[in-house]
C-alpha positions as CSV (number, residue, x, y, z in Angstrom):
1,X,93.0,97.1,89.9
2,X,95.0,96.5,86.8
3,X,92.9,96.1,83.3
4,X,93.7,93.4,80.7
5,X,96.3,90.8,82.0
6,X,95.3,91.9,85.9
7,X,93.1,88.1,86.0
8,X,96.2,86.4,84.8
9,X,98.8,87.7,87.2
10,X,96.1,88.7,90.0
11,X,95.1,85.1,90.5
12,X,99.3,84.3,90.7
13,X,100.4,87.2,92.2
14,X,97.5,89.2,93.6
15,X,97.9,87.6,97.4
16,X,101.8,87.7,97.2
17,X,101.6,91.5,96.5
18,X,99.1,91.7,99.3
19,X,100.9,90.1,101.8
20,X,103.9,92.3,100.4
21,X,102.4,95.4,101.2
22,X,100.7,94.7,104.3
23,X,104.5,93.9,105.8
24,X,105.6,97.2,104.5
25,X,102.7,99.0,106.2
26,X,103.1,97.1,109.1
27,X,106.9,97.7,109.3
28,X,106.4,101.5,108.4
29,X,103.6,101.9,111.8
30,X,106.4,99.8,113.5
31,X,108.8,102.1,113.1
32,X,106.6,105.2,113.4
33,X,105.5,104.1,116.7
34,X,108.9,103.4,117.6
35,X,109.7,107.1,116.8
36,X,106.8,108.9,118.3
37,X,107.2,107.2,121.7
38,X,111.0,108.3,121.8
C-alpha cells in the first residue's frame, strides 16, 4: 500500500489498477496454459 497521498489516489485509482492487474495475470495464466498444453 502506498503511504501519504495512497487515500487520495487509492479511492480514484485503487480499483482501476486492480482490475489492471488482474487482466494482466489473467492474460499471463492464458497464455501459460496455452504453452504448457502445446
Amino acid at each position: 500500500m502506498m503511504n501519504g497521498y495512497g487515500m487520495g489516489l487509492g479511492m480514484g485509482f485503487g480499483w482501476l489498477w486492480m482490475i489492471v492487474i488482474l487482466v494482466l495475470v489473467g492474460l499471463a495464466i492464458a497464455a501459460l496454459v496455452k504453452y504448457l498444453r502445446k
